[in-house]
N, C-alpha and C positions, 0 to 999 in steps of 0.2 A: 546377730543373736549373741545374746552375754551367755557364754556358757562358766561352768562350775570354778570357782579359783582355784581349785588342785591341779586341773588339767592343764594350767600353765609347768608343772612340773614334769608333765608323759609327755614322748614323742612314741614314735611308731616302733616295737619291736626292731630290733638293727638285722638280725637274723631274717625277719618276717619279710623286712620289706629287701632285702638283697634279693630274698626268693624268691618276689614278686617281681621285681627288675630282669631277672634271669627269666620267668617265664614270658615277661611278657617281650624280651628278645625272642626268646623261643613260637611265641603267635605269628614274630614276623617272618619267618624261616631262619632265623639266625644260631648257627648250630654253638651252644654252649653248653661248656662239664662244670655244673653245678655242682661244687664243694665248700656251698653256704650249707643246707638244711640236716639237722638232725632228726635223721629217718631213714636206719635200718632200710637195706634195699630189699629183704628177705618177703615175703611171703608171708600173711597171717596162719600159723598155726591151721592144718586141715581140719585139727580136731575143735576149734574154736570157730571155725564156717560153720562146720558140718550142722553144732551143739547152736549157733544163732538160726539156722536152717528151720532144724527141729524145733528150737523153740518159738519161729514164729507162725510153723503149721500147725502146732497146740494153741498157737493164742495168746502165747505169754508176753502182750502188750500192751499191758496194763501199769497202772503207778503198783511202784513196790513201798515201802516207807523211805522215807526221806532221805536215812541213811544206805539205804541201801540195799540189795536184795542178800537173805537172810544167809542163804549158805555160802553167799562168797565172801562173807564177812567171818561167818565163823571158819572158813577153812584159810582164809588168811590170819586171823589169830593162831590157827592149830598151826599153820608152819611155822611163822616167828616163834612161835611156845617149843616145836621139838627143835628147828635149826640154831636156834638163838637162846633157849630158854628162857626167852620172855615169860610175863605176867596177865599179859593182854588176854581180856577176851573178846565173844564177838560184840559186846557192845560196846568195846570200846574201839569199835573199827567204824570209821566211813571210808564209803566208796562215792568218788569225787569225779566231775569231768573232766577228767584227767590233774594231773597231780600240779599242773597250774593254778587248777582252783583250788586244791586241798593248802597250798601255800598262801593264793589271797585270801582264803578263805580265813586260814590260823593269823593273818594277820590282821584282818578286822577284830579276830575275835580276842587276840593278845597285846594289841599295838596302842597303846593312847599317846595323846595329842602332848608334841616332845619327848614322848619316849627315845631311849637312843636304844639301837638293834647293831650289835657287831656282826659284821660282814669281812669273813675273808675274802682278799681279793686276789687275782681276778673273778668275778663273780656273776653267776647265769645272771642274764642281762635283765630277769624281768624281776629279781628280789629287791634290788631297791627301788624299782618303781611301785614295787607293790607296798613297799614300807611309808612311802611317802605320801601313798592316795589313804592308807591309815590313817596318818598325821605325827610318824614317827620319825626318825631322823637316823638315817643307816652309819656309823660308823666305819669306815674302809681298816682292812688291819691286811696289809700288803705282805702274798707270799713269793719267795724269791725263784727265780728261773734259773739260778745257780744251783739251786737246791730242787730240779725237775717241777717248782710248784709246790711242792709238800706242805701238806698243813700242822704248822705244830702250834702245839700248846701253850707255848714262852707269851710269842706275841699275844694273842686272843685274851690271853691271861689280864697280859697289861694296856691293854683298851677296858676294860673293865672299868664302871665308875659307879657312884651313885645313884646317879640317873638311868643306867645300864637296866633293859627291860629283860631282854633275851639276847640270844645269840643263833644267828642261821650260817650252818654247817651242811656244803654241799660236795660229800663223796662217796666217788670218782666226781670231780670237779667238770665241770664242763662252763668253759673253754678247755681248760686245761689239761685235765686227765690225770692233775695232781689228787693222790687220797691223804688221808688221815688214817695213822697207824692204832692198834690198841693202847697203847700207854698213853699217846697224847688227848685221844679221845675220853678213855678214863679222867686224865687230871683235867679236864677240860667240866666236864660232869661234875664232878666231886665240887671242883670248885663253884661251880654256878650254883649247885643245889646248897652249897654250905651261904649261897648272896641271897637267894630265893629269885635265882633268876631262871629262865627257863631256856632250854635247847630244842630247839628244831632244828631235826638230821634229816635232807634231801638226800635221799640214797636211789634216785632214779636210775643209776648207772650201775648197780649194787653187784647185777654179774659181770660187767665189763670191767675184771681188774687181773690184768696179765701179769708173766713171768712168775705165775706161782704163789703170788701172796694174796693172801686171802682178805677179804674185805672186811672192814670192823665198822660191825655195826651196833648203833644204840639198845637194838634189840638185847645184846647181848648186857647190857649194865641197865635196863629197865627196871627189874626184879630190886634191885638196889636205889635205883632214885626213880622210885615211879611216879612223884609230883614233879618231876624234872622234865625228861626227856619226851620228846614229838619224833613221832618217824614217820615222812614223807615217805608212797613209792607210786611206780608207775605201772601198767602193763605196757605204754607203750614202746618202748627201747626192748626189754626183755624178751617180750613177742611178738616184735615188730606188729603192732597194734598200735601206731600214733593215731591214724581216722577214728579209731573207735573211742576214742576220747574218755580212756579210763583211769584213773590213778586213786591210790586213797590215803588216809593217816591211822594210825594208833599212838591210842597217847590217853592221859587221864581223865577220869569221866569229867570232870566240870568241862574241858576245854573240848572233851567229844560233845557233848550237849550246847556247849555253845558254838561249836561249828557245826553241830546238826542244824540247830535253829537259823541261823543264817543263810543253810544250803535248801532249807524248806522255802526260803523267801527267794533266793539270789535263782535256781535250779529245780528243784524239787529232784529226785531220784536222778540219778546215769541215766541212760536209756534202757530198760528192760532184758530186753533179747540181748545185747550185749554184752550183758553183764551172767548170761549163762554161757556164751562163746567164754568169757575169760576166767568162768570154774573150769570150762573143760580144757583149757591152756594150762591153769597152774595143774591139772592132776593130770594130763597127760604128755603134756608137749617137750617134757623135760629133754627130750634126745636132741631134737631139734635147735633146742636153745645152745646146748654142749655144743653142737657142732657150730652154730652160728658163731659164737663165741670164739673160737678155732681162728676160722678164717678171719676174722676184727682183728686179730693177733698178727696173722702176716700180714694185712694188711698196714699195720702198726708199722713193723719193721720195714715195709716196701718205704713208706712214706716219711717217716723220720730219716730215714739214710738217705733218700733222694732231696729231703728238703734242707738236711746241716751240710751235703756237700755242695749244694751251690753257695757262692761266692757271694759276703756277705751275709747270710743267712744263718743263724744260730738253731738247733730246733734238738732237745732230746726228747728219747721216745718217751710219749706220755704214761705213764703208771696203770692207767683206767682211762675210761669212756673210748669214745672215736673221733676224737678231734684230736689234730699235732696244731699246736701252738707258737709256729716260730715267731722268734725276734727278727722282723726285718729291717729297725731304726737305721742300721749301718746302709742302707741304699738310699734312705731319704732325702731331696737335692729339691733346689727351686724349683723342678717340674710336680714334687709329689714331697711334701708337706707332711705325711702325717697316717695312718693307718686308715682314714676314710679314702684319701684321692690315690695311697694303692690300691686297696681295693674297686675302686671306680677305673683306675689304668687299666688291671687285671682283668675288668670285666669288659671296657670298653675294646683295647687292644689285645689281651688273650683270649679274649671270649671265657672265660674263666671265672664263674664268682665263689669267692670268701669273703667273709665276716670282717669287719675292719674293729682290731682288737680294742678301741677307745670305749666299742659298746660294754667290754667286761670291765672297763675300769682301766684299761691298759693300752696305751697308744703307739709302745715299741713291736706291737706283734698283731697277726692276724690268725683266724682260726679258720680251720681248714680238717674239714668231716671227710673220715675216710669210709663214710657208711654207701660205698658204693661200689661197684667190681673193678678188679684189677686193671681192666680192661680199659676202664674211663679214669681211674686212676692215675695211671701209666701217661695217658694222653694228656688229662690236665696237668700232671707236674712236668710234661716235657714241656708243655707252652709256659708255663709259670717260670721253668728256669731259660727260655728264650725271652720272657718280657725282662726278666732282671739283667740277664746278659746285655740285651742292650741298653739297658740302664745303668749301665754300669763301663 
């Protein structure tokens, strides 16, 4: 069968299919600690069961509008508008199957054929794919490991061309856990909106950001470039809601109306009932999320210290999300080539999977999700640092 010529540019999510590898160990009885998948090991919100419960014993399983059902659009405006003093209202919110779509979605709806899309890198593995079944062409603009990942402004600045359509900004970065600070993200804005280029800010990770500093988000300079900026978010990470498959955007009406129209043909509506589970999350699950966030934190610290003290191993604690990102090029030898066949080693002989870092763009490192208990934690980095020992 001749299928599409784009599809000669996709392969299979790198993340998706490790965790497919890992399970399907796991069907044979092969015990492995899965430290591919990003997905919070917590518990959906009781108060987000309870509110999809209720709403499917009223009935409420019907199509809503396209973008989405009405009150969770306007009460996600109304937070960004007090946290953030956004502009946004609720039509200018969709709610998306989860915030993968709201990103393929903004790129059909912004991407034309040769367009170039700056991409910092290392970069969630599905942005340039999704830039290229557009027919745009992703520019890489590389942040450094010296520097924890951090995204700044200098670079991004100077990828900048003519051709330059937009720019996709994703923090807390995942692989990384690298963010972007207020000032670089400002000159970051300022500038695109003085080119007529536009920003889309993935902020899926938006409460995962430790040690104190607080996350800057687009929300906060909307009010000022509001033909500029796109802000991507999820419920999945936030409250541990990946299954329910919800995420959405705010951003300016032409480009909400053309990613409305698109998600009327590609999706039609989130799923219903679900989408009352995650009003009753953002208005009441706030403790939960605090506390969840807590524990991501020591977990941070367990795993960056176990992972830069083994030998050869680089790794600082990441900033944001729940992946540590070490560099492991220094163990590289004729047996293991390269961040794919470690990770195949680690899985085959530690039982062990992680992410092999070439999928973000980045081949000296692997990623390694600490969204799981200490407990399984503990066990995968003692075998990871016995495969390296003897690799070594």
């Amino acid at each position: 069968m001749n299928l599409a010529h784009r599809l000669g540019q996709l392969g299979e999510s790198a993340t998706l299919a490790v965790s497919r590898k890992a399970k399907e160990l796991a069907a044979r009885g092969v015990e492995v600690v899965d430290l591919s998948a990003g997905e919070p090991d917590f518990d959906s919100p009781a108060v987000a069961v309870e509110a999809v419960r209720r709403a499917l014993a009223e009935g409420k399983t019907r199509y809503t509008a396209a973008a989405g059902l009405p009150e969770l659009r306007a009460e996600l405006a109304r937070r960004y508008g007090a946290e953030r003093g956004a502009p946004w209202t609720a039509d200018q919110v969709v709610v998306t199957v989860g915030a993968k779509a709201a990103l393929m979605e903004l790129a059909l709806a912004l991407v034309g054929d040769g367009d170039e899309v700056v991409v910092p890198t290392p970069y969630w593995v599905s942005i340039p794919a999704q830039i290229r079944l557009a027919g745009g062409r992703p520019v890489d603009v590389p942040c450094s490991a010296r520097d924890a990942f951090r995204l700044r402004a200098e670079p991004v600045l100077a990828a900048l061309t003519p051709r330059t359509r937009g720019v996709i900004l994703n923090s807390p970065c995942n692989p990384t856990g690298g963010v972007l600070g207020a000032d670089d993200l400002e000159t970051v804005v300022a500038a695109c909106a003085e080119r007529g280029v536009w920003v889309v800010s993935d902020e899926t990770y938006e409460r995962f950001v430790f040690d104190g500093e607080g996350h800057a988000s687009v929300a906060a300079v909307a009010a000022r470039y509001p033909d500029t900026v796109i802000l991507v978010g999820s419920f999945s990470k936030t409250y541990a809601m990946t299954g329910w498959r919800l995420g959405y955007l705010l951003g300016p009406p032409p480009v909400v109306k053309a990613v409305t129209a698109i998600q009327s043909h590609a999706t039609s509506n989130p799923t219903t009932f679900a989408m009352y589970g995650a009003l009753a999350a953002m208005r009441d699950a706030e403790g939960g999320v605090v506390a969840m966030i807590r524990e991501f934190e020591h977990r941070r610290d367990l795993v960056a210290a176990a992972l830069d003290a083994m030998p050869g191993v680089q790794c600082r604690p990441p900033a944001g999300a729940f992946y540590a990102f070490p560099r492991v090029a220094d163990l590289y030898a004729d047996g293991c080539r390269g961040s794919v066949e470690m990770a195949s080693l680690l899985l085959e002989k530690a039982r062990v999977a992680v992410v092999p870092g070439i999928a973000f763009g980045n081949d000296d490192h692997l990623r390694i999700s600490f969204a799981c208990s200490r407990e399984r934690l503990d066990e995968g980095l003692s075998r990871i640092g016995e495969a390296f020992a003897a690799m070594g």
